[in-house]
C-alpha positions as CSV (number, residue, x, y, z in Angstrom):
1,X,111.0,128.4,107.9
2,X,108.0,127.2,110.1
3,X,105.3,129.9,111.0
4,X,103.1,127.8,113.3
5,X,104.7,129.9,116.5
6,X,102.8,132.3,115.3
7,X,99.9,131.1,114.4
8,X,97.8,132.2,117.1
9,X,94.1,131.8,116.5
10,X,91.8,129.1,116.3
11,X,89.5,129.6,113.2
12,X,86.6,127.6,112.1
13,X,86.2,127.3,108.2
14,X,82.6,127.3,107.0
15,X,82.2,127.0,103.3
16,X,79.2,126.4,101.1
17,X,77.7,123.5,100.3
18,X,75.2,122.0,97.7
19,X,73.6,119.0,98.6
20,X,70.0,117.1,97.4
21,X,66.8,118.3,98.9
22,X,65.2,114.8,98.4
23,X,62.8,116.0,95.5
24,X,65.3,116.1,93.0
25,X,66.7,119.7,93.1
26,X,69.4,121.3,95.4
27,X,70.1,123.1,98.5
28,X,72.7,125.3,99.0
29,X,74.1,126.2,103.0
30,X,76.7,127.3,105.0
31,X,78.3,124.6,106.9
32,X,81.5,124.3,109.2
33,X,84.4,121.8,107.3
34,X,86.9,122.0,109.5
35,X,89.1,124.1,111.5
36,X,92.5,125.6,111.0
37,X,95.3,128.0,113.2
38,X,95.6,131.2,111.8
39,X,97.2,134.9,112.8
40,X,94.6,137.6,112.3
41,X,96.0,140.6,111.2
42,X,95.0,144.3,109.7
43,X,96.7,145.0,106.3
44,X,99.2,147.8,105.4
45,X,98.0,150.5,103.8
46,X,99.3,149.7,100.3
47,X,97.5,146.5,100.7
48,X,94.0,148.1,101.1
49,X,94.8,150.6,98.1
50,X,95.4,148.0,96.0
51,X,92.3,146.1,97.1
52,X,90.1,149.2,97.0
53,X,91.3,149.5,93.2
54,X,90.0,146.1,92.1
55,X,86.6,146.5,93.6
56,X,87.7,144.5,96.7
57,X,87.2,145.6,100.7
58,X,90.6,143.9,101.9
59,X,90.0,144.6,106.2
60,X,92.0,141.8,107.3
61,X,94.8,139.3,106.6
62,X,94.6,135.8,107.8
63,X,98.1,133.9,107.9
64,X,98.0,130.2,107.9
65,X,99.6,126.8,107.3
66,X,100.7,126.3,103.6
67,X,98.4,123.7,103.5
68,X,95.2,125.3,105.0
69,X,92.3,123.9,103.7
70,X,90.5,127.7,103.1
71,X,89.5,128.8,99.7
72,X,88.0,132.5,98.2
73,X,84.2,132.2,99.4
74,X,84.8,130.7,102.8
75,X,84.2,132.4,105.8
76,X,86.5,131.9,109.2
77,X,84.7,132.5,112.3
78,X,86.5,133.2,115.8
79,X,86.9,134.8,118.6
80,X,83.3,136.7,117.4
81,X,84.5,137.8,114.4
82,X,83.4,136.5,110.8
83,X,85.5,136.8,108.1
84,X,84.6,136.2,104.2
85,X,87.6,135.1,102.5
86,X,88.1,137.1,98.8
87,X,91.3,135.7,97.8
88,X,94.0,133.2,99.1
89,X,97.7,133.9,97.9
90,X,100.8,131.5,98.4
91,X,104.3,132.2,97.9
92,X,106.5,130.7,95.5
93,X,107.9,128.9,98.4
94,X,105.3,127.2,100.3
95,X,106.2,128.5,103.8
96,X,102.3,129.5,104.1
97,X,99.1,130.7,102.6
98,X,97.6,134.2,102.9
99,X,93.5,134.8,103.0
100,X,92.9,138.2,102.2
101,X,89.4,138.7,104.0
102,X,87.2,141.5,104.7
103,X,85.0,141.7,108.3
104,X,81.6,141.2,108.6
105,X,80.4,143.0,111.9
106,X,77.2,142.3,112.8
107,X,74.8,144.4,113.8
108,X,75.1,146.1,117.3
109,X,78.7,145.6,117.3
């Protein structure tokens, strides 16, 4: 089974990074890595329940490759929306991987 048809969103992965300040400490940002396709979708009701019950704000659910380079802590940026990733799941078969993310509006918006 091959989900890339649909896969319908370009997203840009921006994760955190350490890196030397040059006087012997470190200095932590939020830098783009890569980019990946992804479908953007809200979650089911029982989805958000279950979130809400572990602390979590689950406002979203990003599909993508099985081999999607986005980890818990990222954020994926597109089409103006930013989304902080809290968790990615994978079946037992590899078929793809699921970021369960919340939005981050910004102000105005």
């Amino acid at each position: 089974m091959d989900i890339t048809h649909l896969l319908n969103r370009q997203l840009t992965v921006w994760r955190t990074v350490t890196v030397p300040d040059g006087a012997g400490g470190q200095e932590t940002s939020l830098r783009p890595v890569g980019d990946v396709a992804g479908k953007v979708d809200q979650p089911s009701a029982a989805d958000r329940m279950l979130a809400a019950q572990a602390g979590s704000r689950h406002t979203h659910t990003v599909y993508l490759q099985p081999d999607a380079d986005v980890r818990r802590g990222d954020q994926l940026h597109g089409d103006g929306q930013v989304l902080t990733v809290h968790s990615v799941v994978q079946p037992s078969a590899p078929v793809y991987r699921k970021a369960e993310c919340e939005l981050t509006q910004t102000e105005g918006t």
